[in-house]
GUKOL-256019 format. One record per residue (C-alpha): residue number from 1; x, y, z. Coordinates in nm, 3 decimals, m for minus. Example, Ala and Ser with C-alpha at 12.3 -4.5 7.8 and 13.67 -1.06 7.14 Angstrom:
% GUKOL-256019
ATOM     n         x         y         z
ATOM     1     1.230    m0.450     0.780
ATOM     2     1.367    m0.106     0.714
END
This chain:
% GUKOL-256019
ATOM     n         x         y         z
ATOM     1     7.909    31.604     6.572
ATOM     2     7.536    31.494     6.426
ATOM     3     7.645    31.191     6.249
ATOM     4     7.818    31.112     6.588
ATOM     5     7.476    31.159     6.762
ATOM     6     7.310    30.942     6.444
ATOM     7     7.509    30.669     6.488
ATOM     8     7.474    30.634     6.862
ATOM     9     7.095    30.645     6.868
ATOM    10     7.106    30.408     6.564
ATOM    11     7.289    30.154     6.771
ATOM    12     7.067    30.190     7.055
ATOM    13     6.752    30.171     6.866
ATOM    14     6.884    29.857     6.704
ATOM    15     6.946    29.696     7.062
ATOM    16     6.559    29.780     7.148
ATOM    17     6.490    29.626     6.872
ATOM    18     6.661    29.323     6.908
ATOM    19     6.536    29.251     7.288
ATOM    20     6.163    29.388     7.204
ATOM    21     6.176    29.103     6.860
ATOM    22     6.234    28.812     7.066
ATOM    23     6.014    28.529     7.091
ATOM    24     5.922    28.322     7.374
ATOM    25     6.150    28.025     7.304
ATOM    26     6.483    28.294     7.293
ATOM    27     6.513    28.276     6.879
ATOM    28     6.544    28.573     6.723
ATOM    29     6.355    28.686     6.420
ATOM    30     6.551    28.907     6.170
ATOM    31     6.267    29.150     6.062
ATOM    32     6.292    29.302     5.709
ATOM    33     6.277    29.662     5.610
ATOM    34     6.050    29.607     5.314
ATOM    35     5.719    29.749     5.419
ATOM    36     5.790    29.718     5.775
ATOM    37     5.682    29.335     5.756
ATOM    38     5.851    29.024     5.935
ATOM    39     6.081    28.899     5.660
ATOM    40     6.314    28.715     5.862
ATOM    41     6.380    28.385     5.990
ATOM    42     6.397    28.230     6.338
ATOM    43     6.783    28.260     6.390
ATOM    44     6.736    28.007     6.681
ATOM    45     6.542    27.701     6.478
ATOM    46     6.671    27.750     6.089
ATOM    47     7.042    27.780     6.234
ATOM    48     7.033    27.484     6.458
ATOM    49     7.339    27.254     6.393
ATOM    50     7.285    26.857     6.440
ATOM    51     7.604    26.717     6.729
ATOM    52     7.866    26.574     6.572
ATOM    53     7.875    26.172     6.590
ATOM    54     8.055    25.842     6.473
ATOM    55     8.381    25.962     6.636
ATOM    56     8.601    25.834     6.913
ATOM    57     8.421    25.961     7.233
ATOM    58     8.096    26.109     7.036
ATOM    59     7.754    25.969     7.060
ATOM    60     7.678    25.683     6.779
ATOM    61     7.512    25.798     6.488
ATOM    62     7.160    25.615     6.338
ATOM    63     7.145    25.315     6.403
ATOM    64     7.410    25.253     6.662
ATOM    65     7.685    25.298     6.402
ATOM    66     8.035    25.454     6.398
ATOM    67     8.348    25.528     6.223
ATOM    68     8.515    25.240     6.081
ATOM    69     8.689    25.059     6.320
ATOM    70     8.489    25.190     6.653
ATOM    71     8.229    25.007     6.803
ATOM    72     7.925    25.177     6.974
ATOM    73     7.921    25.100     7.366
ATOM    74     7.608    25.239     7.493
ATOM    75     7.579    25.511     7.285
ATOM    76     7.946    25.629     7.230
ATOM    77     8.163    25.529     6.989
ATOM    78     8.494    25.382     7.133
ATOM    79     8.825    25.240     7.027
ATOM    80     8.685    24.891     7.150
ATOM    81     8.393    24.679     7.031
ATOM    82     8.390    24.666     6.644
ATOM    83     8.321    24.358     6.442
ATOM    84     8.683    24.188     6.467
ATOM    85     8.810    24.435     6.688
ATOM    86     8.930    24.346     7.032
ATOM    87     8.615    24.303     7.287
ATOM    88     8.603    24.624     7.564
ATOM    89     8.590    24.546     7.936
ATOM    90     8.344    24.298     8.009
ATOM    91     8.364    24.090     7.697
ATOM    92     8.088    24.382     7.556
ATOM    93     8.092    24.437     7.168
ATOM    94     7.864    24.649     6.927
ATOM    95     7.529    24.551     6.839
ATOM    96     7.555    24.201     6.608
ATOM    97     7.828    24.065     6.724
ATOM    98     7.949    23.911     7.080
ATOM    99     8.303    23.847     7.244
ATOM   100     8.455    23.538     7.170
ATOM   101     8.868    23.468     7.265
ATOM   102     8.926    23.839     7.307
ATOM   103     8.752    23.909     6.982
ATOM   104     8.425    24.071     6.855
ATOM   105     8.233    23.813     6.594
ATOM   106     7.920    23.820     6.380
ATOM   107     7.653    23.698     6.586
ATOM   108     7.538    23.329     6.451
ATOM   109     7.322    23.330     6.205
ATOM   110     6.935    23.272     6.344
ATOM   111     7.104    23.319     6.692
ATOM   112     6.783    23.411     6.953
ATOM   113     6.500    23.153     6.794
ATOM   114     6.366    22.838     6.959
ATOM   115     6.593    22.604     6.910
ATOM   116     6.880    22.790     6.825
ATOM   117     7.225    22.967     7.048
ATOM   118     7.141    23.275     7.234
ATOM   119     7.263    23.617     7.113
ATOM   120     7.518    23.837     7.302
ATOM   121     7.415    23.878     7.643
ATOM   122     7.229    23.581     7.679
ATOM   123     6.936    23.731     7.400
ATOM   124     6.630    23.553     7.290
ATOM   125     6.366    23.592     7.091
ATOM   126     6.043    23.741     7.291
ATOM   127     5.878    23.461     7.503
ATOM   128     6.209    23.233     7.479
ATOM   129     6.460    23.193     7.752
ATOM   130     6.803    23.168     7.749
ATOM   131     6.949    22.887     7.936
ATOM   132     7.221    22.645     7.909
ATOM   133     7.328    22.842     7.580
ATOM   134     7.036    22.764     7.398
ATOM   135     6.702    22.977     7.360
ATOM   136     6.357    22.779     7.474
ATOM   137     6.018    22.816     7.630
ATOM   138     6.006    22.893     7.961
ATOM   139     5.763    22.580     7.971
ATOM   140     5.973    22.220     7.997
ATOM   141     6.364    22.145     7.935
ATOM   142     6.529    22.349     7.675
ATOM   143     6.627    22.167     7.362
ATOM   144     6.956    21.974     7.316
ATOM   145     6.911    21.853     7.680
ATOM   146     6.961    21.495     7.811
ATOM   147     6.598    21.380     7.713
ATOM   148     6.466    21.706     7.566
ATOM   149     6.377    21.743     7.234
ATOM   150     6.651    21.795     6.956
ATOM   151     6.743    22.119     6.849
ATOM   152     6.730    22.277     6.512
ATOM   153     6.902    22.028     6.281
ATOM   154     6.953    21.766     6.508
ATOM   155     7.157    21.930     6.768
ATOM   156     7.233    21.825     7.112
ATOM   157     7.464    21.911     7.406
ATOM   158     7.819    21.779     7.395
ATOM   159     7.804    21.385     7.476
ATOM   160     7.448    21.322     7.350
ATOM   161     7.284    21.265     7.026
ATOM   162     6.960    21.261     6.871
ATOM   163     6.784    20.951     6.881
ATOM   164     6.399    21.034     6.736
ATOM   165     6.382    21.392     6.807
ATOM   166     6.485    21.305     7.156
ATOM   167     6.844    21.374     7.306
ATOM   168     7.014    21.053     7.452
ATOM   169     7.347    20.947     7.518
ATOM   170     7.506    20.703     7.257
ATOM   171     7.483    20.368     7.189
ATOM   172     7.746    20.190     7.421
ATOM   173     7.906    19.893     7.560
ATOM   174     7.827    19.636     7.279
ATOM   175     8.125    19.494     7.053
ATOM   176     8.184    19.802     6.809
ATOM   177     8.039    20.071     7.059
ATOM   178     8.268    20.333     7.250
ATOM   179     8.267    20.234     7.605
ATOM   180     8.019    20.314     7.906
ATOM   181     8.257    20.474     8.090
ATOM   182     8.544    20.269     8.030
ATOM   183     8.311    19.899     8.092
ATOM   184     8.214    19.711     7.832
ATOM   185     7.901    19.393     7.799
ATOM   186     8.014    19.069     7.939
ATOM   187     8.312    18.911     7.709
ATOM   188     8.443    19.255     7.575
ATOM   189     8.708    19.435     7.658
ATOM   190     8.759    19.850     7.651
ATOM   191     9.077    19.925     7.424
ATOM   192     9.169    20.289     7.321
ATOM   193     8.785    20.367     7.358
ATOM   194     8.601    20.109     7.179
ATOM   195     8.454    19.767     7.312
ATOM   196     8.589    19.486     7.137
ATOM   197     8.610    19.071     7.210
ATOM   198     8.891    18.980     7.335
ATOM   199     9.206    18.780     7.184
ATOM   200     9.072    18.400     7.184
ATOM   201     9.175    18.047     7.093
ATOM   202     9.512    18.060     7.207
ATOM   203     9.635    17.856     7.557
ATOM   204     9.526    18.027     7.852
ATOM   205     9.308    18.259     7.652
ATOM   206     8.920    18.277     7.611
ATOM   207     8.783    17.990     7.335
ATOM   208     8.619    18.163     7.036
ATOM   209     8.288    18.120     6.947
ATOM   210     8.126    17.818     6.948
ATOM   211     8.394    17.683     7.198
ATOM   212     8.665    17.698     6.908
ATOM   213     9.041    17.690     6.997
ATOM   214     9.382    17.688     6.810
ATOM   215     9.482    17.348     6.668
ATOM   216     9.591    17.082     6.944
ATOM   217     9.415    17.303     7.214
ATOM   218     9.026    17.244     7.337
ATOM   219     8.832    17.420     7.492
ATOM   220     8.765    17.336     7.886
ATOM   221     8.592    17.580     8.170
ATOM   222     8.570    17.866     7.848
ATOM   223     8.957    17.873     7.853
ATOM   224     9.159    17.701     7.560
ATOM   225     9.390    17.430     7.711
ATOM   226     9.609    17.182     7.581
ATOM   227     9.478    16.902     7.850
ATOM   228     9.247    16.850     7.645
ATOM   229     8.971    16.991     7.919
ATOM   230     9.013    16.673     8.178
ATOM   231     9.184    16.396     7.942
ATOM   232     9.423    16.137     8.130
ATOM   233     9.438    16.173     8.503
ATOM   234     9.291    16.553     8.516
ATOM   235     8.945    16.511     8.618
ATOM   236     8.665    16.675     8.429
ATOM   237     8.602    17.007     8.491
ATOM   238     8.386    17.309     8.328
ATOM   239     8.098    17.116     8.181
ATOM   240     7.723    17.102     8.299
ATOM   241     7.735    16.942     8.672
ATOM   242     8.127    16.900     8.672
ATOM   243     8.344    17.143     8.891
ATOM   244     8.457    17.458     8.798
ATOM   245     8.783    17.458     8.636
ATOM   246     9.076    17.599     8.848
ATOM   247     8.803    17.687     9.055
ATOM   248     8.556    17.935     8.911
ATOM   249     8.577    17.853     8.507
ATOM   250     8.279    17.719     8.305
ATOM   251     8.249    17.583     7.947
ATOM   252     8.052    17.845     7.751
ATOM   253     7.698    17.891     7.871
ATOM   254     7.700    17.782     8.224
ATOM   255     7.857    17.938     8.565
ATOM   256     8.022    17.883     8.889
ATOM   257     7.785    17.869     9.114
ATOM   258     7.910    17.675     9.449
ATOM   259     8.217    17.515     9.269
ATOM   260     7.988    17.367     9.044
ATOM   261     7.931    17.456     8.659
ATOM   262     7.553    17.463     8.589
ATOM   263     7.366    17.694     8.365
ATOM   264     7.293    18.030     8.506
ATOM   265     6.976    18.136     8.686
ATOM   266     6.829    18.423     8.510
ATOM   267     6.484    18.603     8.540
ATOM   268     6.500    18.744     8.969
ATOM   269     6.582    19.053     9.079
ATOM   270     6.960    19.177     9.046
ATOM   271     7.043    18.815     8.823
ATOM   272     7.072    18.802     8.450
ATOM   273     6.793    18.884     8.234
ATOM   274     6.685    18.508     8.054
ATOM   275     6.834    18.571     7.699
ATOM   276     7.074    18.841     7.728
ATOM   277     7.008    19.214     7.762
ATOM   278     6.630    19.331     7.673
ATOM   279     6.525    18.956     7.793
ATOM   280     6.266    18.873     7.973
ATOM   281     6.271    18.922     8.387
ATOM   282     6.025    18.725     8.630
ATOM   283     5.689    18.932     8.728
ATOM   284     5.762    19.263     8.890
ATOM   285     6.089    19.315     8.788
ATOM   286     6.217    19.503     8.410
ATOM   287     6.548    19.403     8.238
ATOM   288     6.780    19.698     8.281
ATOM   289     7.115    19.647     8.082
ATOM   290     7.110    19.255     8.064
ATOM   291     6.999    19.264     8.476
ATOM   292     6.651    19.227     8.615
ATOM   293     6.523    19.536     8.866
ATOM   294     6.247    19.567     9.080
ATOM   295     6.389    19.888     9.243
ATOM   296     6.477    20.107     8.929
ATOM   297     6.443    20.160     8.559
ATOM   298     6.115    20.184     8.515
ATOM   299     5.928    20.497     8.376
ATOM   300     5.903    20.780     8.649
ATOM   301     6.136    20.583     8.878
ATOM   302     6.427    20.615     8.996
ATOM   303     6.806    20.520     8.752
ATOM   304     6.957    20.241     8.805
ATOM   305     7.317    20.272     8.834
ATOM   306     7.520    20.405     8.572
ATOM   307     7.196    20.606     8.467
ATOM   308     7.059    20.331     8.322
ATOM   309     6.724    20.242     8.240
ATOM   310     6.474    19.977     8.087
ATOM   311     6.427    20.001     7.710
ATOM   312     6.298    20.269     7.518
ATOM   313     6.347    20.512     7.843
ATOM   314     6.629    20.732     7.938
ATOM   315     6.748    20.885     8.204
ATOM   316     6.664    21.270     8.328
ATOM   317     6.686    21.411     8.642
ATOM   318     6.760    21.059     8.788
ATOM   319     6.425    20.952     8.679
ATOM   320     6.309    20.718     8.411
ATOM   321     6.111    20.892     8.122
ATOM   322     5.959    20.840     7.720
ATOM   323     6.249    20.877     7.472
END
């Protein structure tokens, strides 16, 4: 009946104990029974146990990784998201990487600096901006634009290149060139993208250069016939002064102007420039594309049409400015 008693009071004492030991931030302290002295530990900070993470559903561990084959979506690992895993919802993917055709990819290398693509979500280096798919300053037109600066290795936007660290559209129009929207410079013609002279010296076709035809064929009004270009009882047509053959064709180098072949006025506003594209225009007016303006072209005015401008200036914005 005593040791009953013992044992009861033992277990009550040890629950005083317990509650009285307690410190202020609930961890218990296991005291010793060597000398009375606290020789225990704090039961609630030495047996603390870190959350489990890197699991499907569980918070990412350091550094925003996972298990293999999980990607971490703010904060928690999920099935979705992992470099060359399917993308989640939203076209979201794990740090270094972004959603492209479905897919999570490595980010581009040196993705985020002036100059270069943005990072995922539209990312830039601090003090950069990302716009148009490229990261610039804030300040001016990003690079790779139509007149902007070039980008990091010469890079521009889809249909320009880089002409002197400036972004311009191609070369066109000349014999060689692609075409300018499907036109070509006078005497060419646009086939399967590229300007290019036209078949000559045959009848009824253009005369070559320097008036040149097929044998027994001259040339008469800048057409190749075998009348010899006003022989017998055809009158003379297509020369300097003479009328225009079949009524609006001139030997090489002059024009119909009235019915009449002469050579062709050049130098005013909206006629030829004298001596072909980047000639010379009368005062006032620029040559823009082989035609004198007085209305466009000229720096900080407005394009001319087809976006054109006078030489060494491009078009941006519908303005003229510096290449």
């Amino acid at each position: 009946m005593r040791s009953v008693l013992n044992a009861a009071l033992a277990t009550v004492g040890l629950a005083l104990c317990l509650a009285a030991c307690a410190d202020g931030g609930g961890a218990i302290r296991m005291r010793g029974t060597e000398g009375g002295t606290d020789a225990g530990r704090s039961v609630g900070e030495d047996a603390r146990v870190e959350p489990a993470c890197g699991a499907v559903g569980q918070l990412c561990c350091e550094e925003e990784t996972c298990a293999e084959g999980l990607g971490c979506i703010d904060g928690t690992c999920d099935t979705c998201g992992a470099l060359g895993g399917a993308c989640c919802p939203g076209d979201r993917c794990t740090a270094g990487a972004r959603c492209t055709a479905g897919s999570c990819e490595a980010e581009p290398a040196g993705c985020g600096s002036n100059g270069a693509v943005c990072c995922a979500g539209d990312a830039c280096e601090p003090g950069l901006a990302c716009r148009e798919g490229m990261c610039g300053s804030d300040e001016g037109p990003v690079c790779g634009a139509l007149g902007a600066a070039c980008c990091a290795g010469g890079g521009c936007e889809t249909g320009l290149t880089c002409d002197g660290d400036r972004c311009v559209r191609p070369a066109c129009g000349s014999s060689g060139e692609p075409c300018c929207s499907g036109a070509c410079d006078a005497g060419l013609e646009c086939v399967a993208g590229a300007c290019r002279a036209p078949p000559c010296g045959a009848e009824g076709a253009a005369c070559c250069t320097g008036g040149a035809c097929n044998a027994g064929l001259t040339c008469g009004g800048g057409t190749c016939r075998s009348d010899g270009g006003g022989s017998g009882d055809t009158p003379a047509c297509g020369g300097d002064g003479e009328a225009c053959c079949a009524g609006t064709a001139c030997d090489t180098g002059y024009e119909c102007t009235g019915g009449v072949c002469a050579e062709p006025r050049c130098g005013a506003p909206d006629e030829p420039c004298c001596g072909g594209a980047g000639g010379s225009c009368e005062l006032g007016s620029l040559c823009v594309s082989g035609t004198c303006k007085d209305d466009c072209g000229a720096w900080a005015t407005a394009c001319c049409a087809g976006r054109t401008c006078a030489e060494d200036l491009t078009c941006s914005g519908g303005h003229c400015w510096s290449r």
